[in-house]
N, C-alpha and C positions, 0 to 999 in steps of 0.2 A: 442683195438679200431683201431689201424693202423692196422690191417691184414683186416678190410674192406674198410678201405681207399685206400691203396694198390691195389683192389680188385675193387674197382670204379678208380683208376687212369690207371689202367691196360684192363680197357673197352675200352677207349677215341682212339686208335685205329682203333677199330672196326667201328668207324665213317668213314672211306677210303673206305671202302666195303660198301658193298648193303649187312648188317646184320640189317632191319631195325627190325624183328621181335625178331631176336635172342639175339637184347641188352637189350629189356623188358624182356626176358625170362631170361636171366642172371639177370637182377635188380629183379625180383621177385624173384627167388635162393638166390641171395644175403641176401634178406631181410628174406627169409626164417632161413636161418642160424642166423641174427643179433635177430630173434623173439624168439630163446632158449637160444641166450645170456642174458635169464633176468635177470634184477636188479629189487630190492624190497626192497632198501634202497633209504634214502635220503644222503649219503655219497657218495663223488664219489668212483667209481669202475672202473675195470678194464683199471687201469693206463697205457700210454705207451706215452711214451717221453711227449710233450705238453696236452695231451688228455685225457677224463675221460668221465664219465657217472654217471649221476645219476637215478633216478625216472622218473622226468622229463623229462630230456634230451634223455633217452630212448624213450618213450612216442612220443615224436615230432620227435625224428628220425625214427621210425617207421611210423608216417605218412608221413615224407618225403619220404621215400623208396614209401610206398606204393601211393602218389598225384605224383610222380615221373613218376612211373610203368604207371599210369593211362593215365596221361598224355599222352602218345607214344599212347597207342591204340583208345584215343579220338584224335587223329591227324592223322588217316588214309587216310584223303585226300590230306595231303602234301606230302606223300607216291606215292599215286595211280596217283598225277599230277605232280610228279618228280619234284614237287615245293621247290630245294634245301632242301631233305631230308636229307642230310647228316649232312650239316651244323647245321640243328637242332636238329639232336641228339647228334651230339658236345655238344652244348648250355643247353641242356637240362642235361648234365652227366655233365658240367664245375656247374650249378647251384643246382647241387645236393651235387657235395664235399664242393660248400661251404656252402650250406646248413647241410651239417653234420658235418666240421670243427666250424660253428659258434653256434652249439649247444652240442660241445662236448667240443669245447674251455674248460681251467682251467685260462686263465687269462683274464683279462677286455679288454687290449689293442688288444688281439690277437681276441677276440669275439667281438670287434671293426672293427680290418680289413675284418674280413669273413662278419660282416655284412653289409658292405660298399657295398667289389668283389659280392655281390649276385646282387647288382643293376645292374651289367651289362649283364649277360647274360640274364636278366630280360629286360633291355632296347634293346636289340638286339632281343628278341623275339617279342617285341612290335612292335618295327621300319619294322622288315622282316619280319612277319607275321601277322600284323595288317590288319584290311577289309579297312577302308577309311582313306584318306590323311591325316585326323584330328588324326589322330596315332602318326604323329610328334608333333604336340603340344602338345596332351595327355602325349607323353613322357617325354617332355623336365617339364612339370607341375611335371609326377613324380622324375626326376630325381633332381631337384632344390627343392622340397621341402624338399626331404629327406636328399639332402646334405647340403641344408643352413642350419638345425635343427643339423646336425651332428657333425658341427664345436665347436659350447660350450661344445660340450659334449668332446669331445677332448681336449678341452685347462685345460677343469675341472677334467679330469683324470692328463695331467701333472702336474695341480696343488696340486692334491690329490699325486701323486708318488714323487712330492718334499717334500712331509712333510713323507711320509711314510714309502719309498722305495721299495716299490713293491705293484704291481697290483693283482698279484694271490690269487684270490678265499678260496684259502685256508689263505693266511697272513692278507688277507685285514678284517677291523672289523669294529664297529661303530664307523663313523664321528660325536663325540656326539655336536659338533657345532651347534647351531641352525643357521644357516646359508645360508635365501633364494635361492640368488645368484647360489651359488655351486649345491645346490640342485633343484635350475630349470634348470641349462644346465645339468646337467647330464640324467634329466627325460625326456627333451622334446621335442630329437630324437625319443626315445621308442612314447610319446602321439603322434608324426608322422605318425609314422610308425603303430598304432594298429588297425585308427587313430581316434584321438578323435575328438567331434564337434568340428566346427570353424577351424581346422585344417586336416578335411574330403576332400577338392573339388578335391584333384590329385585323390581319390583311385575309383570313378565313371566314370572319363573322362576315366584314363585308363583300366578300364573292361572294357566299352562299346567300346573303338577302341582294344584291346587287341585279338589276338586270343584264342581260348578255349583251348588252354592249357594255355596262358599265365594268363586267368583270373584262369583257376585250380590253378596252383601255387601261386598266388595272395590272390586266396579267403582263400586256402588250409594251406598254409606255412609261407608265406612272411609276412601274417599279427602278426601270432605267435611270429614272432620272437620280437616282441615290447614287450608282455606279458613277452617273456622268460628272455628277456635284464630287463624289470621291477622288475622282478623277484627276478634276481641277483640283482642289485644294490640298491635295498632298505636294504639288510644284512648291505652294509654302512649309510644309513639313517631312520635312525628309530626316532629319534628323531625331525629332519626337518619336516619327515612324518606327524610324531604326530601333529604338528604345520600348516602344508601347505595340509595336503590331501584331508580337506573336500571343500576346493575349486573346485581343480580338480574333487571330484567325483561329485558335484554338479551343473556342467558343463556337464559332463557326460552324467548323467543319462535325464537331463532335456531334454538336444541337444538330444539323444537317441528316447525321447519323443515327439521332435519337425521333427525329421528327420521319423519315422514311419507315421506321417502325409504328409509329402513329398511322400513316399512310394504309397500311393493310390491315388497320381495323376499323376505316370507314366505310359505312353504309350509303354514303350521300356521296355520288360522282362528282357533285360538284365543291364539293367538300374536299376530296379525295385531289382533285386537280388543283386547288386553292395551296394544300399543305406539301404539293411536288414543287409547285413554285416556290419555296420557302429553301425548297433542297437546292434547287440549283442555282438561285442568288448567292445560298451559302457558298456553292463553288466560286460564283464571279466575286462573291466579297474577299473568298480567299486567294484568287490570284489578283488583284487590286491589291491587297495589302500584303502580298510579297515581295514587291517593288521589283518585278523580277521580267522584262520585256516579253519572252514567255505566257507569262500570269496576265501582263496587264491586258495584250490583245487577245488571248487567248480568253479571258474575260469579255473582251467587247463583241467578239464572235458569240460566245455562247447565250450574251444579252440578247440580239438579233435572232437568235434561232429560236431561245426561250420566247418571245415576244410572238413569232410567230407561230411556234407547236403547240404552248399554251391558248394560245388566242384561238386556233381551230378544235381543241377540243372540250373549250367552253360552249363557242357556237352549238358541237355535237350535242353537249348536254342539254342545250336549250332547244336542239330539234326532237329529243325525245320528250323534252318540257309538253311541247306546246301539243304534243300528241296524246301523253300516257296522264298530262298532270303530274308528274312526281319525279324525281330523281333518284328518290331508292332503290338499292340496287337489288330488295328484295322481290320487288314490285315489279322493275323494268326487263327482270332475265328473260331470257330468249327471243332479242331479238332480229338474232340472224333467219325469225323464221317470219316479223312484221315487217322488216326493212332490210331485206340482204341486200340490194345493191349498196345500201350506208353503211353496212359492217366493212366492206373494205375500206373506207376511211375509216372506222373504227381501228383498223388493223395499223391499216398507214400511221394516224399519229399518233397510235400507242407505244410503236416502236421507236418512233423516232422518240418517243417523250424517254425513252432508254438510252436512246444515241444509238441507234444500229445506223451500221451504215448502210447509203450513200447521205446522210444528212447531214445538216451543218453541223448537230449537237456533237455530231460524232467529233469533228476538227475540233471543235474549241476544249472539248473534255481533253484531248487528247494532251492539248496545248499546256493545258491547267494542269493535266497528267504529271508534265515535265517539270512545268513552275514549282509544284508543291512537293514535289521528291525533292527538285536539288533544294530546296528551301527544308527539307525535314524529311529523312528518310523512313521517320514514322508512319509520314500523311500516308505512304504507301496503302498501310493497313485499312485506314481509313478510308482512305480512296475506292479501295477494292469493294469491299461490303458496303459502303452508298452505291456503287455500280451496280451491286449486287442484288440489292435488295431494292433500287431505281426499276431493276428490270421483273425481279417480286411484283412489285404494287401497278405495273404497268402493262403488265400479263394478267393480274388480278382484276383490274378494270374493264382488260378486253374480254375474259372468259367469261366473268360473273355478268356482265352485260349483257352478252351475247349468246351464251350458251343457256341451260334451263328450261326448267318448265314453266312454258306463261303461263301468263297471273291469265284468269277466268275474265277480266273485266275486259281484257283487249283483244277479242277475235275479229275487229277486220284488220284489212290489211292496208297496210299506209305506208305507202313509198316515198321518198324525197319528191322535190320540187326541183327542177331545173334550177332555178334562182340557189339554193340549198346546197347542189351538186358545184356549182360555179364559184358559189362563197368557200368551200372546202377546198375545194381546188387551188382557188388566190391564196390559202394560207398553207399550202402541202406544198405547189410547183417552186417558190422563191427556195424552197430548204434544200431543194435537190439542184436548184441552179448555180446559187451560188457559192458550193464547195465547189464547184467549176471553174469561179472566178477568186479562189481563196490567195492568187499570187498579188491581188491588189493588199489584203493585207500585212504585204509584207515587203514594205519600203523602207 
């Protein structure tokens, strides 16, 4: 695992030069080589000093490589206006090691600190490449939310490493205490961060002032990393769990249900894509906290799929950004008649942001379908109308986009970019590929 560490620290560099195309070329090389490093255990592998890999941890460091990669060539216009390129490919390679240190982490405390360091180059992409002034407050929303949630979880690992004496993944084992307290600061950074209802209002403000890479990394990554941290540290709480989960997922799924109604009275597409991702965390935080084999992969698939349908149809909004000025949906209709060859990826990831099949979303829903029945033959209901009303607010985004009378201000006609058609593409072909290979999830 350090020879690609190494290997992204050994890029950072190349940020001094005007190498903006050849550091995406090297991070897709990179990732190239990391994608025959495969792991097909749940045990960690390929150990080297601090660092390991599992299944999992594979899995999201591949999409990081690859929501990484993406990211540089849906920002080609910080490029072409010399809008301090450099500095953002720093930012962008500084947020990728710790994207990769906090998910190759072997111990709590150190998958602690990487998940902390990720808020800043995240907050520097917000603050320096944000569209309107409401960027700063957007930020300062995410950066206080995730830090005040991060301190119990802190003081409840040193509490936990005085009785234990050590934190490593490997040593640590069931806290079989039933013990609310310990067990809400340790979870309630991750429900932050994933985020769950009621503790959702940072992750909207800043997509909508966010640049489109910062929401790629956002929709793509950053939200993972709550799943992944859940992940880990419920191996110490199983028994709390057994005791306290059905609150949380009951909270969930409900707020999930009340935020898709939200969803169909946004005006602002990127608004609108910001509060779908809130819905489908809420599914992966509810099969995570069913403790249910089911639930938990059926979660880690629908992270991967989310990561990438959300992450391509942030791009879209930002190719109509940079054409029309606006993302209003009052403003932007009919554009099946400025851009019809990009209404079919319009088409493409509105559906999948449904789960129609042939896409991943569809496996993992399905998965989560299972989890959350035999866990409560309520969720059914539940289940049903988020499905429902998922496919509502995702048909709403492709008609009121696409259909319409244009607005007077935009009569010429402006087609995609080649670069544009091939960025859509890298986040559409993975969704349909990998329900192909869905037998790897299931060793």
């Amino acid at each position: 695992m350090l020879k690609f560490l190494f290997s992204m620290i050994f890029m950072i560099p190349l940020c001094y030069f005007n190498s903006w195309w050849l550091f995406q070329s090297l991070m897709f090389l990179i990732m190239f080589f990391f994608y025959f490093n495969y792991i097909s255990t749940y045990y960690f592998c390929n150990l080297s000093y601090f660092l390991g890999c599992d299944f999992i941890s594979y899995l999201l460091i591949l999409l990081s490589f690859w929501i990484c990669s993406l990211m540089i060539m849906a920002s080609e216009s910080i490029y072409k206006s010399i809008y301090y390129p450099m500095f953002f490919i720093f930012f962008v390679g500084f947020l990728f090691i710790m994207l990769y240190l906090s998910f190759s982490s072997m111990s709590l405390i150190l998958f602690y600190l990487f998940f902390e360091s990720s808020l800043i180059p995240t907050l520097f992409l917000i603050f320096g490449w944000g569209y309107q002034p409401e960027r700063l407050q957007a930020g300062i929303y995410f950066l206080f939310y995730t830090l005040f949630s991060s301190l119990p979880m802190l003081l409840s690992m040193i509490y936990f490493y005085s009785f234990f004496g050590s934190l490593s993944f490997f040593l640590i084992f069931n806290y079989s205490y039933c013990y609310f307290l310990f067990y809400f600061c340790m979870i309630f950074s991750f429900f932050v961060k994933i985020p769950m209802f009621f503790v959702h209002v940072w992750l909207p403000k800043a997509h909508v002032e966010a640049p489109v890479s910062g929401s790629m990394i956002l929709a793509g990554v950053l939200l993972k990393l709550g799943g992944y941290g859940l992940f880990r540290v419920f191996s110490l709480l199983l028994l709390s769990g057994l005791s306290y989960n059905y609150i949380w997922l009951s909270v969930s799924l409900v707020g999930g249900l009340f935020i898709s109604l939200v969803c169909l009275r946004q005006s602002d597409i990127k608004s609108l894509i910001a509060y779908s991702s809130v819905i489908h965390m809420g599914l992966v935080l509810g099969g995570l906290l069913s403790f249910n084999y089911w639930g938990v992969y059926g979660s880690l698939i629908l992270m991967i799929a989310h990561g990438l349908c959300s992450s391509g149809l942030f791009c879209l909004s930002n190719i109509v950004y940079e054409r029309l000025g606006s993302r209003s949906l009052f403003i932007i209709k009919g554009l099946i008649n400025l851009m019809p060859s990009m209404s079919l990826w319009w088409f493409l990831l509105s559906v999948y942001n449904m789960s129609a099949p042939p896409s991943l979303n569809l496996m993992g829903e399905i998965m989560l379908f299972n989890s959350l029945v035999s866990w409560s033959v309520i969720n059914t209901w539940i289940f049903l109308f988020m499905s429902f009303f998922s496919a509502c607010y995702s048909l709403y985004l492709y008609s009121y986009s696409q259909h319409g009378l244009i607005y007077s201000g935009s009569f010429s006609f402006m087609n995609g970019y080649t670069r544009e058609y091939l960025l859509l593409f890298l986040h559409w072909f993975p969704l349909n590929l990998l329900i192909f290979m869905s037998n790897y999830f299931f060793y």
